[in-house]
C-alpha positions as CSV (number, residue, x, y, z in Angstrom):
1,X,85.2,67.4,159.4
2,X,85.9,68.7,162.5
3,X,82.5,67.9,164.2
4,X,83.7,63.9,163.9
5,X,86.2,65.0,167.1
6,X,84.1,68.0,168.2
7,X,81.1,66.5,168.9
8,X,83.0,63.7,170.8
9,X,81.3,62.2,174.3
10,X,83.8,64.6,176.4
11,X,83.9,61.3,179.1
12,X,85.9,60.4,176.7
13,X,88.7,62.6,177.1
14,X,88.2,63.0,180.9
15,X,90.9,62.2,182.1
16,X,91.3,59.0,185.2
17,X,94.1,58.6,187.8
18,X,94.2,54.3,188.5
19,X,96.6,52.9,191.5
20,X,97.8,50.0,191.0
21,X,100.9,47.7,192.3
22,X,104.3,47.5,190.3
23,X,106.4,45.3,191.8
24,X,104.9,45.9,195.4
25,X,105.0,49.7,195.0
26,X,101.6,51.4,194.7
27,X,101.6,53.9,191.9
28,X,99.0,56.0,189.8
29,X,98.6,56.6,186.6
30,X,96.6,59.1,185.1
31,X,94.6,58.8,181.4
32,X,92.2,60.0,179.4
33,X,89.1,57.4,179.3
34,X,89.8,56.4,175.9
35,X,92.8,55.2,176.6
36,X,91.7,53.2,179.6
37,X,89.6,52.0,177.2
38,X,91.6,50.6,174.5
39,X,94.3,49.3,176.8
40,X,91.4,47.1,178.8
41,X,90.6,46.1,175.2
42,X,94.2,45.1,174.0
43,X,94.6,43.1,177.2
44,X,91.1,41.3,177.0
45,X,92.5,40.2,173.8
46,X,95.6,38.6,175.1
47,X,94.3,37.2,178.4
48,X,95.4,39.8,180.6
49,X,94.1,41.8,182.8
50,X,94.5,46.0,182.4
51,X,96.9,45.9,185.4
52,X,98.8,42.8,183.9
53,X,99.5,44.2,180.8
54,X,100.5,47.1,182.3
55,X,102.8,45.5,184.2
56,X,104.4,43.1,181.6
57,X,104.8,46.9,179.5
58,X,106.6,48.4,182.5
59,X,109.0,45.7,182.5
60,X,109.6,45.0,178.6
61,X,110.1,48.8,178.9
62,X,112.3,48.9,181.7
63,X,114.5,46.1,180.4
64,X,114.4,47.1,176.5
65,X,115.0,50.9,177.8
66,X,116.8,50.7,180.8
67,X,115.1,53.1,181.9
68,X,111.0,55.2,182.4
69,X,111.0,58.8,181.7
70,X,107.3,59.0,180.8
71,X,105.3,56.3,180.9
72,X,102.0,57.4,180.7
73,X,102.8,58.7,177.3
74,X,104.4,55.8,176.4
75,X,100.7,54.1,177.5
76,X,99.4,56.3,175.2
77,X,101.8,55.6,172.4
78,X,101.3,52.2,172.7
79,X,97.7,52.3,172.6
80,X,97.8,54.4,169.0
81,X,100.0,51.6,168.0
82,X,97.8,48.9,169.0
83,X,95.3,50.7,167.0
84,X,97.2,50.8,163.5
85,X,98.0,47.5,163.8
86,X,94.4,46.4,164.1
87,X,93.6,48.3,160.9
88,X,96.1,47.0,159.0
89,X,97.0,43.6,160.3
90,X,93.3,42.9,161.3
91,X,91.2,42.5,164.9
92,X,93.7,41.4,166.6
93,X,97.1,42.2,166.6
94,X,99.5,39.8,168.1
95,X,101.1,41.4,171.8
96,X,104.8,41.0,171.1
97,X,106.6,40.2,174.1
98,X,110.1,40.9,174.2
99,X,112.0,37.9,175.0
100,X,114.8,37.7,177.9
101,X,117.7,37.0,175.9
102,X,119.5,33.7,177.3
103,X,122.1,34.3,179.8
């Protein structure tokens, strides 16, 4: 069993620092390959961009949460998430954007 994960490509799990622009500020944000991967994948599939998506995440987060304590984990997390949807919903699992409520 364990040669399925052993015997992985390891530029897989190399991990990538990205810079990109939040809001004006320049930060980076560092993942494993895969996950660069995946999240370039679940954007593609919504019309965004990797930096887009990224974006409209920070900013559900920030307005669901309040708050960011880690959010390249939370990238992470959301990636795994995106992938059991697509096995169990199918090839595409809707992005569900959180709403502003009405003021």
């Amino acid at each position: 069993m364990c040669e399925l994960y052993v015997k992985a490509d390891p530029i897989l799990y190399e991990s990538r620092a990205r810079s990109l622009r939040i809001h004006g500020a320049v930060t980076k944000i560092r993942l494993e390959n895969l996950f660069w991967d995946i999240l370039a994948e679940l954007a593609a599939s919504d019309g965004f961009t990797t930096n887009q998506l990224i974006v409209r995440l920070y900013d559900e987060l920030l307005e669901y949460r309040g708050e960011i304590e880690n959010f390249s984990s939370f990238l992470r997390v959301s990636c795994l998430r995106y992938l059991m949807l697509k096995k169990t919903v199918g090839d595409r699992p809707p992005l569900a954007i959180v709403e502003k409520s009405a003021a």
